[in-house]
C-alpha positions as CSV (number, residue, x, y, z in Angstrom):
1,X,0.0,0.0,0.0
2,X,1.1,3.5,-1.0
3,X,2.1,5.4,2.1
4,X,0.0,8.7,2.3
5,X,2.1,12.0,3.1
6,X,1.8,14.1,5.6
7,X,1.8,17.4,4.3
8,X,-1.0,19.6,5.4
9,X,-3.4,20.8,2.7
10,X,-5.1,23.7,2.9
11,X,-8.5,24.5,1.2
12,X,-7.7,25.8,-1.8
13,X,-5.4,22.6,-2.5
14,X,-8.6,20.6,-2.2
15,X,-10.4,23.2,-5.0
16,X,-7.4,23.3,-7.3
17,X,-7.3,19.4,-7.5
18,X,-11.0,19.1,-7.9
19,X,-10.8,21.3,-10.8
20,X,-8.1,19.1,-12.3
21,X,-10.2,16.3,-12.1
22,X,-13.2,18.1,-13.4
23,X,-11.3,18.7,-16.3
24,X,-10.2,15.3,-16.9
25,X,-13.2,13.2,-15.7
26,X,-16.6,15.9,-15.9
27,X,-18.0,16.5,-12.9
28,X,-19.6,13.3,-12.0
29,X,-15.5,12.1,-11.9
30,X,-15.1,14.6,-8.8
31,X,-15.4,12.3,-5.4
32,X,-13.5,13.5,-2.2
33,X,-11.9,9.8,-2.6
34,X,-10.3,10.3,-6.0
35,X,-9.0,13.6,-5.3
36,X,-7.6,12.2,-1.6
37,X,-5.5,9.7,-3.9
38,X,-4.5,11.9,-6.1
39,X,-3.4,14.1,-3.4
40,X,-1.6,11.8,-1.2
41,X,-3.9,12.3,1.6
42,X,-7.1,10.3,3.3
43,X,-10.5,11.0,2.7
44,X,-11.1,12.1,5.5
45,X,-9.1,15.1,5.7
46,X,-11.1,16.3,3.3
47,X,-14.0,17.7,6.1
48,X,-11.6,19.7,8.0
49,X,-12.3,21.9,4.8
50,X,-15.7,20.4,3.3
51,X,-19.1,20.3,4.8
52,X,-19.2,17.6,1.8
53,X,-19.0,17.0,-1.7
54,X,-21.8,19.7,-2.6
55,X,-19.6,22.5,-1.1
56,X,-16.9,21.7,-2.8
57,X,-18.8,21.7,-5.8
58,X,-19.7,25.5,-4.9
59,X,-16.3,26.1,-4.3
60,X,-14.7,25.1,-7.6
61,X,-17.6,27.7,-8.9
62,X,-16.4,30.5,-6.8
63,X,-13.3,29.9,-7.2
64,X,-13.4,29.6,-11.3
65,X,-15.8,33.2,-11.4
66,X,-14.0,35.3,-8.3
67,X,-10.1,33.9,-8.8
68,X,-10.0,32.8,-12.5
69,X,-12.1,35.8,-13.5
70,X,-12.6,38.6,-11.4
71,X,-8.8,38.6,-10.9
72,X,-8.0,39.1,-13.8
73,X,-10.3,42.1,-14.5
74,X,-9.4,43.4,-11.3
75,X,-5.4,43.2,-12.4
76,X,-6.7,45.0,-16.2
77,X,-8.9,47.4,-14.6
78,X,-5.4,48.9,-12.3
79,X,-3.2,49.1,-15.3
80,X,-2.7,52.7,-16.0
81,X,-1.3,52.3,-19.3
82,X,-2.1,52.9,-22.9
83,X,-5.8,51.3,-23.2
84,X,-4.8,49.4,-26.1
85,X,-1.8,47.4,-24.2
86,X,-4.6,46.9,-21.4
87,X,-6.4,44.5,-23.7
88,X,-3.0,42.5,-25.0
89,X,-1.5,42.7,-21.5
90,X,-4.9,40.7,-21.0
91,X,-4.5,38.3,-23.1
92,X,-0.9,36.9,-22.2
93,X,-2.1,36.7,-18.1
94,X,-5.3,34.9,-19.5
95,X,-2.7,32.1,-21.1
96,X,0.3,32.7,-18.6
97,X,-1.8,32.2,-15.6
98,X,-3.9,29.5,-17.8
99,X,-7.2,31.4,-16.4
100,X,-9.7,30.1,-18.9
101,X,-8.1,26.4,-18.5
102,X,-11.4,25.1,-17.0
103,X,-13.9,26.7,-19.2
104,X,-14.8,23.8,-21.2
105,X,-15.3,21.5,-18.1
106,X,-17.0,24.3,-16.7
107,X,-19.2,24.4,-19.7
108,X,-20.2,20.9,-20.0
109,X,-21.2,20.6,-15.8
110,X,-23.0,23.9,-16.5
111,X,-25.2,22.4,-19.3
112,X,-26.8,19.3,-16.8
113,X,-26.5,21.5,-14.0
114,X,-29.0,25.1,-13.2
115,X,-26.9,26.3,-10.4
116,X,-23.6,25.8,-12.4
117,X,-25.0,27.2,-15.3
118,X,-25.9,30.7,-13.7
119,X,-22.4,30.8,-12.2
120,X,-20.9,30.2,-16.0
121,X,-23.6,32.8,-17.9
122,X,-22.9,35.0,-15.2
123,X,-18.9,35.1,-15.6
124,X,-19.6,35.0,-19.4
125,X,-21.4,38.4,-19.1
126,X,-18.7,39.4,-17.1
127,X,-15.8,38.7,-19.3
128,X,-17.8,40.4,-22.6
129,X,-18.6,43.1,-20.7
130,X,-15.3,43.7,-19.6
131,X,-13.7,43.3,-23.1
132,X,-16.0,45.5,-24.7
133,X,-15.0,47.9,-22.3
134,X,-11.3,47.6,-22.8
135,X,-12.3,48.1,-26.4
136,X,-14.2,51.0,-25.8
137,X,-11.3,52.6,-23.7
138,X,-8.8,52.2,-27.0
139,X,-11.3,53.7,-29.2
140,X,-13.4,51.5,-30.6
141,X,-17.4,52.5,-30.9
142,X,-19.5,50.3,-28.6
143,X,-20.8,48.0,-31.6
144,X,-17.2,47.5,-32.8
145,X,-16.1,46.6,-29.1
146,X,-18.8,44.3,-28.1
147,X,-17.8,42.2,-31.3
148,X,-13.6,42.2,-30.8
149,X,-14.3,41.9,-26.9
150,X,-16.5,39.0,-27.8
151,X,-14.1,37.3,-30.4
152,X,-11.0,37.6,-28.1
153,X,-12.7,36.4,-24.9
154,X,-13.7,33.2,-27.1
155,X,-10.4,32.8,-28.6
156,X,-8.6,33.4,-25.4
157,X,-11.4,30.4,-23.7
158,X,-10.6,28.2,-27.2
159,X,-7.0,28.4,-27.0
160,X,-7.1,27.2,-23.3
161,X,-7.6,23.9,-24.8
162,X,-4.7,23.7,-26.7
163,X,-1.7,23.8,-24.3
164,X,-0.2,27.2,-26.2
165,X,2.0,27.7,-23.3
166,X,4.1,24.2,-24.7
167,X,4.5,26.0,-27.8
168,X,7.8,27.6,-28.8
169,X,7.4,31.4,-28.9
170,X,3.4,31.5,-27.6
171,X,3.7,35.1,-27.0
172,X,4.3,35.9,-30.3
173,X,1.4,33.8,-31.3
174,X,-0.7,35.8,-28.9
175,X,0.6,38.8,-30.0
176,X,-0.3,38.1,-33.9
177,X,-4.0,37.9,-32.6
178,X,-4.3,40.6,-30.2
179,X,-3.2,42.7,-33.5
180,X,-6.2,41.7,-35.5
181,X,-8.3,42.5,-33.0
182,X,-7.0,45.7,-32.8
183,X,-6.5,46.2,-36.4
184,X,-8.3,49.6,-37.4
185,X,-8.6,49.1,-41.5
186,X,-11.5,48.1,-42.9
187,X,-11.6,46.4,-45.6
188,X,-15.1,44.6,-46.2
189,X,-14.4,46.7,-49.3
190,X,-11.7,44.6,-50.6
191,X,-12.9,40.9,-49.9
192,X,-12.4,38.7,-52.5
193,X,-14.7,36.0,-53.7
């Protein structure tokens, strides 16, 4: 038998495993046992932090809205440069700090599941409105920001899924896209057939 360590584990230990295990099994895979083993730790440690299963659950919600999200608007909204480096200075934390990594498990539970689903059309407001601001701020009218705030925040939750941080040069890749979503020419004019 494996022998389990003793390390102390705090809450957010618990949530951060959960969420791996979301992502790789959906969110009838999460049980306090599986993530115990995968943590090195019994079961039963678990309810030093847990009421049960069901809090967790609400937890790994919180947790992807308030830390994954509102974080990251709150770390755009203080930057006090140029508006239009806001919105690519955005886009690198999203992938560096692999923010949107859980979106797609997210999405799935929050199909089957009313509670999750407010949480995840709720944060998806969030993150469009926020973008369109940003968008707004560099210039853009409101009709033109609510479409390139909407097109990067589903890139940015797309490429999640794709491991761009493994990539050689990834910023480069990020930068290439944050400049056609910034790109100011129009040229409906000149599309070919």
């Amino acid at each position: 038998m494996e022998k389990k360590t003793k390390r102390r584990l705090g809450r957010e230990d618990w949530v951060r495993e959960a969420l791996e295990v979301l992502q790789e099994r959906g969110v009838d895979g999460v049980k306090i046992v599986v993530i115990a083993e995968r943590m090195g730790v019994t079961s039963g440690s678990f309810y030093w932090h847990f009421k049960g299963l069901a809090d967790l659950l609400d937890c790994l919600l919180d947790y992807w809205e308030r830390g994954l999200t509102d974080a990251v608007i709150e770390a755009a909204k203080a930057y006090d440069g140029p508006p239009e480096d806001r919105i690519l200075n955005l886009m690198l934390q999203v992938i560096e700090e692999d923010a949107a990594t859980y979106d797609h498990a997210i999405s799935v539970w929050a199909r089957r599941d009313p509670a999750a689903n407010e949480v995840f059309e709720r944060t998806l407001r969030k993150r469009f409105d926020f973008a369109r601001w940003m968008f707004e701020r560099a210039g853009y009218s409101k009709r033109q920001a609510g479409i390139r705030g909407r097109l990067m925040v589903a890139y940015l939750m797309g490429e999640s899924a794709t491991d761009l941080k493994s990539t050689a040069n990834w910023k480069a890749g990020i930068r290439a896209k944050y400049k056609v979503l910034t790109n100011r020419s129009d040229r409906s004019s000149q599309t070919k057939s």
